[in-house]
N, C-alpha and C positions, 0 to 999 in steps of 0.2 A: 504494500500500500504506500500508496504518495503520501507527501508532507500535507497537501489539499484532502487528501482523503480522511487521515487524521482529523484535521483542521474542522474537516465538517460533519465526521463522526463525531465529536466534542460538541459540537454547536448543535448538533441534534441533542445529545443527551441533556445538554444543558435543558433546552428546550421543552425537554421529556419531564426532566426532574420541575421545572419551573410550572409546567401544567399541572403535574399534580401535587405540587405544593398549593396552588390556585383551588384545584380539586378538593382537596384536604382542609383547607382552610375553610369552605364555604363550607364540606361535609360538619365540620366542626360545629359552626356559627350556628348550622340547622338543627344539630344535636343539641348543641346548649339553647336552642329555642322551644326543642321540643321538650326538652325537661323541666322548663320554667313553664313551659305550659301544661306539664301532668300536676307538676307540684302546686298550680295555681287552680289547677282543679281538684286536688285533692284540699287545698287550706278551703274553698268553696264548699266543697263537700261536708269537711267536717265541722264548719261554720253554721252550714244549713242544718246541721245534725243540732250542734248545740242551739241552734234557735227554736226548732224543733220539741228540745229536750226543755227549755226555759216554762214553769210553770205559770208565767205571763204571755201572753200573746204578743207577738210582735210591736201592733198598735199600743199596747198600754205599756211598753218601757223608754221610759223618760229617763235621759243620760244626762248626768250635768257633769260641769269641767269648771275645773277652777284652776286658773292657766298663771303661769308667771312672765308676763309678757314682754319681762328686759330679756327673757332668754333667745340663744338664738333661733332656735327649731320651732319657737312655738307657733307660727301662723301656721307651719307643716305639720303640726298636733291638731290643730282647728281643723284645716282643711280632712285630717284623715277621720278623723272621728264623723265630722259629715260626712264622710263618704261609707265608712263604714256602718253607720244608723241610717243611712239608704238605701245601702244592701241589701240590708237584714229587714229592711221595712217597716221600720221604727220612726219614731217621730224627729224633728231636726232635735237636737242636743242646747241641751240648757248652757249658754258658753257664758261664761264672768269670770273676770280682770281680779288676781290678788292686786295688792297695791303694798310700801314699803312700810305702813301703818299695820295693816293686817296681811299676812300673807295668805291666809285665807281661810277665816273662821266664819266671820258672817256671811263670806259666799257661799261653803256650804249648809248655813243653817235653813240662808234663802234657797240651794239646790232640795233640802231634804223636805221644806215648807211646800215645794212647787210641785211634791210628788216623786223624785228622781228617788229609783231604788240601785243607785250606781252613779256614786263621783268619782272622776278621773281625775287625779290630781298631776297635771301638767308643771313640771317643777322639779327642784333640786330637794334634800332630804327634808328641808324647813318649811317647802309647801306641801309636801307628803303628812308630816307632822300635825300640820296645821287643820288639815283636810281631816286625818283619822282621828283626831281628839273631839272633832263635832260626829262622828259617826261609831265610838265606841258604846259598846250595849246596846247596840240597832241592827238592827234586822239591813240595815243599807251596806251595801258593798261599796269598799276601795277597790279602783283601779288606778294602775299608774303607768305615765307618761314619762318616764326618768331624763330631765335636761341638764340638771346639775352638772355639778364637778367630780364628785363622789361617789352618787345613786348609788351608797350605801345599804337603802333600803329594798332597792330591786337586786341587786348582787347575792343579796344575801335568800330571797324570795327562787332567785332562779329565771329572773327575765332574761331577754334575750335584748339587752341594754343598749348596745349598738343598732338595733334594728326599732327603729319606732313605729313599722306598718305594723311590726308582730307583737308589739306592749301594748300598741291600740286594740289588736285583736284580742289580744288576753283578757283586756280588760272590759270588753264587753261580754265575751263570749267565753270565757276563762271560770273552769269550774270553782266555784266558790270555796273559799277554806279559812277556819274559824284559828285565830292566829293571839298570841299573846300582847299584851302592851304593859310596860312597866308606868304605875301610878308615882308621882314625886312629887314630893312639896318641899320648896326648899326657902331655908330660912338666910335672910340678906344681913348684912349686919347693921343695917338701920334698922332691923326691926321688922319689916317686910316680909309676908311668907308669899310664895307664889305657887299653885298648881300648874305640872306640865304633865305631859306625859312621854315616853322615848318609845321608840320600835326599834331600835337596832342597840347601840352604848351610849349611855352616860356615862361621863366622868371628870373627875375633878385632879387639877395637877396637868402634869406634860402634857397632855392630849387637850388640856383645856387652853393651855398657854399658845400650842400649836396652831390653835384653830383660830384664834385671839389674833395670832401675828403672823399669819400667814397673805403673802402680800395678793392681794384682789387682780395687778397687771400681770404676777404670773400663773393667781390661777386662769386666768381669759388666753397665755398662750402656751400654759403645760400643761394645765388640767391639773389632774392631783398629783400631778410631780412634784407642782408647788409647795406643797405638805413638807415632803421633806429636806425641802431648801430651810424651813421655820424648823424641823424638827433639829437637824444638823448644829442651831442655833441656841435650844433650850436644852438640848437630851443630859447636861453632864449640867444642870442647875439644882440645886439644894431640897432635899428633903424634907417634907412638912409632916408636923404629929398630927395622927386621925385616932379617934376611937373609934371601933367600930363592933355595934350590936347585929346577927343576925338570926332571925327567928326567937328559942328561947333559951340561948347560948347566952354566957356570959360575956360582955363588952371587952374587948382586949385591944390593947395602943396600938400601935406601927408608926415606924417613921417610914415614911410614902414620897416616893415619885412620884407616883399616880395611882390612885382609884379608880377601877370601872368598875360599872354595874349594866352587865350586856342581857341582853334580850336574844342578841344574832352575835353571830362569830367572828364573821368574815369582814376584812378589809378590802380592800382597791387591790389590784394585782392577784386576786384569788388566795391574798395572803389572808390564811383561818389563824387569827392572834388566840382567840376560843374556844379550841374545838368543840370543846363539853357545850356551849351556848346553845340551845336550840327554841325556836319561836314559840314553840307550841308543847314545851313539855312540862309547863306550870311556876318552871323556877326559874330564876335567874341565876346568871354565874356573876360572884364580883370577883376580881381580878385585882390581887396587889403586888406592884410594882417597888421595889426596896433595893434598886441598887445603889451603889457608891463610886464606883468607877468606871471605866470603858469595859474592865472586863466583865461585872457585871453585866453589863449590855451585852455585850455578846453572846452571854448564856444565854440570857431573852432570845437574841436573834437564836440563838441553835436551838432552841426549845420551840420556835414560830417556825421553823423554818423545818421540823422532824415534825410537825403537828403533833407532837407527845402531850398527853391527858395528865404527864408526870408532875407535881409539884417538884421544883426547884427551889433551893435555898431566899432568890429574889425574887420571884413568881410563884403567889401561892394562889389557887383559884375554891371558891368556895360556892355549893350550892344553894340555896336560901328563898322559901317565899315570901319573905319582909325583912328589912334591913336600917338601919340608921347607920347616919356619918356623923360624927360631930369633929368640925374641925379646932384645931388648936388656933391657928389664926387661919382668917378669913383667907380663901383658896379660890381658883380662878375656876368655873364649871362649864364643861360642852355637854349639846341634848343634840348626839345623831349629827353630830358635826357642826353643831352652831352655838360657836359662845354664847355666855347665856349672863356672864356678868361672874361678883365675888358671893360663895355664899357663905355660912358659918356652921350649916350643917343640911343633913338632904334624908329626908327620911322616902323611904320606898316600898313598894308592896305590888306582886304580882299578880295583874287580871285576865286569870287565866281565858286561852279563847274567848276573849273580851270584844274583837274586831274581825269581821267577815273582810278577806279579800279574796279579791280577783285572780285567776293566773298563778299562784303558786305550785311550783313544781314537783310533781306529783310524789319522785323516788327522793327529794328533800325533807317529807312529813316525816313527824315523829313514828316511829312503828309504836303500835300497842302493845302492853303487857304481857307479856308471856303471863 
């Protein structure tokens, strides 16, 4: 064969191999169309089942939302929720604006006043918060919309956080499930008591300091990395004296880092600080933190990082379904990731499946008693 012969057996194969790369590519594109359209007939399907299954008719469920409308996703939360209650052939959606007064207590008093057996709370853990404290002890389900920085609250539930077509689905059509909230009343040192309630951890110390000074421009361009640029900052700061009572134990001191009182386990990054923590199994775990040095921490970190149920000399985890703090000087408190100010002590107590929500993941639930 000639050097032309070569030349344009090469340019054939080229040509060969270039068609069916063309071929391949489109066969591709067609497959991944057809799968997006089995799986969109299959979310259809089992959508229609659950409407189906819903012991109200279509026409009489009234959805309300209560939206936090500096976030960025949230006109694409309104929009999908309408479209989702038109699906389903439901009525349009009760939609109201938290504002930085209320994040949004009176809007679900006015969603639950208007009928809505389902508020969506559109929002980071504080509008979550806000929404479940007016719908604890009712018969009304939480859904959520997770926009925060955190979405502490849905991580630990089992949503599917990055995806908000599929938190809106959950949360209408998301089998219902009866979930704990921890009750707290914490006393200010003016004298002040205040009712809150948490769904994920409270606590007082490091995690309260963190949350306190954790700068607002990086969490808009890190998310919760932000966290531990502020944590880097406090983690090796002074130890404060707590008493602490739980159940009908006797009160015993600690010098504290930090004090939680979890509901849920799990942080950002699928780190379970917790493990024992679960929503629904009546108790709460408090969690105390007692180190003194770096190396201290690092046991934490290797104890967070083995998910081990073990008690460590600086991490002791305690079961309990009522608790007091009393602190020695006045201490800084987070509720679910949102400073909450100083308080002087925090008394607490467990309501058990206290609050219906939406979408909780099924192999998440507590198993029942042997």
């Amino acid at each position: 064969m000639t050097v032309e012969d070569y030349s344009l057996l090469f340019a054939a194969a080229v040509l060969v191999i270039a068609v069916l790369v063309v071929v391949m590519a489109r066969m591709g594109g067609r497959i991944r169309s057809l799968r997006e359209q089995v799986a969109d007939l299959e979310q259809r399907a089992e959508v229609t089942a659950l409407v189906a299954a819903h012991p109200k008719s279509p026409e009489e469920r009234l959805v309300g939302v209560v939206v936090n409308v500096t976030k960025e996703d949230a006109d694409q939360v309104v929009s999908l929720v309408h479209e989702a209650c038109a699906a389903a052939g439901m009525p349009d959606p009760l939609i109201m604006a938290s504002s930085p007064e209320d994040p949004g207590h009176v809007m679900t008093r006015r969603a639950v006043e208007a009928g809505c057996d389902l508020v969506i709370a559109a929002g980071g853990d504080g509008t979550v918060r806000a929404v479940a404290a007016e719908l604890v002890n009712s018969q009304v389900a939480l859904g959520v919309a997770p926009l925060g920085t955190g979405n502490l609250f849905a991580r630990n539930i089992g949503l599917p956080y990055h995806d908000l077509q599929a938190c809106v689905a959950e949360a209408i059509h998301g089998t219902p499930h009866r979930v704990d909230t921890l009750e707290l009343k914490l006393q200010r040192p003016g004298g002040r008591t205040d009712q809150e309630i948490s769904l994920v951890i409270a606590g007082g110390g490091l995690d309260a300091e963190v949350m306190d000074d954790t700068r607002d421009v990086l969490k808009t361009h890190a998310g919760w990395l932000a966290y531990g640029e502020a944590g880097l900052r406090h983690v090796l700061g002074p130890r404060k004296t707590v008493g602490v009572k739980l159940d009908d134990a006797e009160p015993q001191t600690y010098r504290v880092r930090s004090v939680l009182l979890a509901n849920c386990g799990s942080l950002q990054a699928g780190i379970k600080l917790i493990p024992e923590a679960k929503f629904d199994d009546g108790h709460m775990d408090v969690a105390l933190f007692t180190p003194r040095h770096a190396l201290d921490w690092a046991r934490v970190v290797a104890k967070t990082a083995l998910r081990s149920s073990t008690d460590i000399p600086v991490m002791k985890v305690r079961q309990a379904r009522t608790g007091r703090l009393t602190m020695a000087e006045p201490m800084l408190f987070q509720i679910d990731g949102d400073a909450v100010g100083e308080v002087i002590s925090v008394s607490a107590s467990v309501s058990h499946e206290s609050l219906v929500v939406n979408g909780v993941r099924p192999e998440l639930l507590e198993s029942p008693a042997d």
